[in-house]
VMD Tcl script that draws the C-alpha trace (Angstrom):
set ca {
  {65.35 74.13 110.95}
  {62.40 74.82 113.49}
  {61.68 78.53 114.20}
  {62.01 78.30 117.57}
  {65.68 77.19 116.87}
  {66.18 79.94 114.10}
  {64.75 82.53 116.90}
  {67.31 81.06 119.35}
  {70.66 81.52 117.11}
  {69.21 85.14 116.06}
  {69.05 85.98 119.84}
  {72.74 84.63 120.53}
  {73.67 86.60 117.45}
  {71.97 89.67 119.20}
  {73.66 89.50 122.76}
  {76.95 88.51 121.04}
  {76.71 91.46 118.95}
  {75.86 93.81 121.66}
  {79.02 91.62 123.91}
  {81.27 92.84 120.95}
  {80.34 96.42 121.59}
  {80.79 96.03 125.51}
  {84.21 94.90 124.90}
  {85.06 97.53 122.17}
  {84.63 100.04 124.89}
  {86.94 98.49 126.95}
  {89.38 98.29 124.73}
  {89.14 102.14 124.03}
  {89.36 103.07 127.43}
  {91.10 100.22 129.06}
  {93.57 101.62 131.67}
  {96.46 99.24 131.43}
  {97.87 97.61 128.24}
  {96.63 94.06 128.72}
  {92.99 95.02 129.04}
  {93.23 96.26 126.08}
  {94.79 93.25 124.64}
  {92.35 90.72 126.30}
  {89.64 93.06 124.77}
  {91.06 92.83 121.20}
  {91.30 88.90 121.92}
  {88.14 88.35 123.19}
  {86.63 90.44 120.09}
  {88.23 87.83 118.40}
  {86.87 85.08 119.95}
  {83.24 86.74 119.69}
  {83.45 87.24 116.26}
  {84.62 83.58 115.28}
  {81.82 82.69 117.34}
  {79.14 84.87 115.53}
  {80.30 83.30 111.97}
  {79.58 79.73 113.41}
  {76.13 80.83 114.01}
  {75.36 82.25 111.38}
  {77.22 79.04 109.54}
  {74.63 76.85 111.12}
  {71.93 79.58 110.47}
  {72.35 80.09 106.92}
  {72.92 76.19 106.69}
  {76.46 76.88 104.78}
  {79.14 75.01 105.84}
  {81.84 76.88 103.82}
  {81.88 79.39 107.04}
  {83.44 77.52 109.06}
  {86.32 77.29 107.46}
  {86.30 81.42 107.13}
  {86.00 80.94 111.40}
  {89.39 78.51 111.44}
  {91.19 81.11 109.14}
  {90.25 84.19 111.08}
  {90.98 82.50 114.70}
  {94.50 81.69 113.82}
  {94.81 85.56 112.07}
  {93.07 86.86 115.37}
  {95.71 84.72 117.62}
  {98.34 85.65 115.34}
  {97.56 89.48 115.58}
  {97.12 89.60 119.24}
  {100.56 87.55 119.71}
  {102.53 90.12 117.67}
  {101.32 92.65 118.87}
  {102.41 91.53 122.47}
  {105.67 91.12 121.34}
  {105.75 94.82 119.59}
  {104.82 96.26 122.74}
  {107.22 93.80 124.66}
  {110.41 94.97 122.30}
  {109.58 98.62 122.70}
  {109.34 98.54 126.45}
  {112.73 96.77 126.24}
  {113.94 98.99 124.28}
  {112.86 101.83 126.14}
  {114.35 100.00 129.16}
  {117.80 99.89 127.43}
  {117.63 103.73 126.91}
  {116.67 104.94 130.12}
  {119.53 102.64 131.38}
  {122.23 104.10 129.66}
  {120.57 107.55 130.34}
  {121.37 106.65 133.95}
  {125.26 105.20 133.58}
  {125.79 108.74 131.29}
  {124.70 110.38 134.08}
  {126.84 108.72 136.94}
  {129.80 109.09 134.74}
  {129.38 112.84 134.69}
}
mol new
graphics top color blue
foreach p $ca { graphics top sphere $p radius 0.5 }
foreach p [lrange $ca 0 end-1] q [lrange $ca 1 end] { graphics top cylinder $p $q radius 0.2 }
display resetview
């Protein structure tokens, strides 16, 4: 591999590195729920992309097979955790409901 493209993937590696920590802040201080949740996703997607790199960096093609298993656990993680959050504000729908027919019955 010629430096100049070893210099290249170590600069990708850089700004994706610094792109992770961009989006870790946002999904600290995200307002709303699904910021958060695209933030945790897009980690995701940063992070399969950084092991690609460093797959064709390192010249070891082993790693991309780590980067298939941890997309799916990254998709899989952010779609149950939707569906947590989804259930509780159902649930919490459900209570405040019968909150309210308790209290027209009285």
């Amino acid at each position: 591999m010629s430096e100049l493209m070893k210099l290249l993937l170590e600069i990708t590696l850089g700004v994706l590195a610094i792109g992770i920590c961009i989006v870790f802040v946002r999904a600290i201080k995200g307002p709303r729920f699904t910021d958060r949740i695209v933030a945790i996703n897009m980690i995701g997607t940063m992070t399969t992309a950084i092991i690609c790199i460093l797959s064709i960096y390192l010249n070891e093609v082993c790693l991309i097979d780590v980067s298939l298993v941890y997309t799916l656990l990254s998709f899989l993680a952010v779609v149950i955790i939707c569906h947590v959050v989804t259930l509780h504000h159902k649930g919490r729908e459900l209570f405040l409901n019968k909150k309210e027919k308790r209290a027209e019955e009285k």
